[in-house]
LUMPABA-534547 format. One record per residue (C-alpha): residue number from 0; residue in one letter; x, y, z. Coordinates in nm, 3 decimals. Example, Ala and Ser with C-alpha at 12.3 -4.5 7.8 and 13.67 -1.06 7.14 Angstrom:
BEGIN
   resi   resn         u         v         w
      0      a     1.230    -0.450     0.780
      1      s     1.367    -0.106     0.714
This chain:
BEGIN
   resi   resn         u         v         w
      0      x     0.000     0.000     0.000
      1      x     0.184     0.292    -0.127
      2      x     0.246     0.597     0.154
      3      x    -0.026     0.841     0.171
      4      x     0.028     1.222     0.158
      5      x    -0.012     1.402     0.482
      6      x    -0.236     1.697     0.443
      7      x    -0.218     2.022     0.493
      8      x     0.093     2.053     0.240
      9      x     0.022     2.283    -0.082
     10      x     0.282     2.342    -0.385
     11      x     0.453     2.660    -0.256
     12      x     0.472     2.494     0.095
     13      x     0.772     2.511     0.354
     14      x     0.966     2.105     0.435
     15      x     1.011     2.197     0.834
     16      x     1.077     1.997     1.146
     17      x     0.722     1.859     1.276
     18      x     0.497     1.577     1.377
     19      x     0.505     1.496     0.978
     20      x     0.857     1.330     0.865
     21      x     1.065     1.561     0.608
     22      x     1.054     1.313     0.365
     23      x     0.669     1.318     0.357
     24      x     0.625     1.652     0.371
     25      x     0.834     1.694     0.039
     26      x     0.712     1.416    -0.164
     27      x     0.355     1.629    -0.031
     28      x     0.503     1.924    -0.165
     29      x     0.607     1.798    -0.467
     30      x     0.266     1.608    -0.569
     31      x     0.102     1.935    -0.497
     32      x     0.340     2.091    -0.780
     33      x     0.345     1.790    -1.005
     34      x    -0.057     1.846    -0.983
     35      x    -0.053     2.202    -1.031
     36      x     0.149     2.189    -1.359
     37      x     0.530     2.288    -1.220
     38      x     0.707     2.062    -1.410
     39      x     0.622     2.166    -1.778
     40      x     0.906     1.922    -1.930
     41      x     0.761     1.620    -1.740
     42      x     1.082     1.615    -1.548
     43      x     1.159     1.682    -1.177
     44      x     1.443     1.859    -1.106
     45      x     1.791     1.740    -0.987
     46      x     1.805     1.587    -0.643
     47      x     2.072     1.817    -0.617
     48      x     1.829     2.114    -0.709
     49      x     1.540     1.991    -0.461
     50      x     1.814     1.947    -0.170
     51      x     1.921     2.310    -0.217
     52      x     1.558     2.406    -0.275
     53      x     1.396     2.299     0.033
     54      x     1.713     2.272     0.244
     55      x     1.705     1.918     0.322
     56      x     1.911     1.624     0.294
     57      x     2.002     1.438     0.018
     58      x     1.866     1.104     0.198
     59      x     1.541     1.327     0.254
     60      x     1.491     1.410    -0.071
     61      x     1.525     1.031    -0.271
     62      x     1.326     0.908     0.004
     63      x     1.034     1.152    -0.118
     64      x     1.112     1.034    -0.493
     65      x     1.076     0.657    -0.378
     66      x     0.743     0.771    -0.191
     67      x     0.641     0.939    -0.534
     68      x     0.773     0.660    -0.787
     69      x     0.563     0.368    -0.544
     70      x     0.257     0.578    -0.536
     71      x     0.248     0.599    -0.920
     72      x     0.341     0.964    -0.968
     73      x     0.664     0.907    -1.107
     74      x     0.943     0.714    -1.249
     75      x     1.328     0.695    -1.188
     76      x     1.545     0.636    -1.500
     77      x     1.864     0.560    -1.335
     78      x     2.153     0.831    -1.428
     79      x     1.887     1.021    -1.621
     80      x     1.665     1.129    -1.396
     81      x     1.326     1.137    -1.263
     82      x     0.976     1.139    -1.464
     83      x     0.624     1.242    -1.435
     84      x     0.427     0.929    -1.533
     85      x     0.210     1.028    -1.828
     86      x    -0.088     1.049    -1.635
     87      x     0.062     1.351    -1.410
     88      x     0.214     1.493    -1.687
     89      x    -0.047     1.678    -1.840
């Protein structure tokens, strides 16, 4: 049963220490922008880009992908990066 989102988390939402873990909060986050249209190109940014972006860890941030990719939302392409599934991607 894939993770569910916690609520309360919107696209142009903060990742801060709480009762909800970081991880969850971005992969949150980042279904709220894949929803809203963000990612134009069907492509999520670097995890490099996303660490800087929300100031989290590097750990934090693939663990949100993995919570993304096993909910459906998107796909990892090993070395090439990270994809909206066509469903999310318009």
């Amino acid at each position: 049963m894939p993770t569910p989102f916690p609520a309360g988390y919107g696209p142009d939402s903060r990742v801060t220490e709480g009762p909800e873990p970081q991880y969850s909060q971005l992969a949150a986050v980042l279904f709220a922008r894949i929803d809203r249209g963000d990612f134009a190109d069907g492509k999520l940014p670097s995890v490099v880009k996303l660490q800087q972006g929300y100031g989290v860890s590097r750990g934090t941030v693939q663990r949100a992908i993995g919570v993304l990719a096993e909910s459906g939302h998107v796909r990892v392409s090993p070395g090439k990066g990270v994809y909206l599934t066509p469903s999310d991607n318009g």
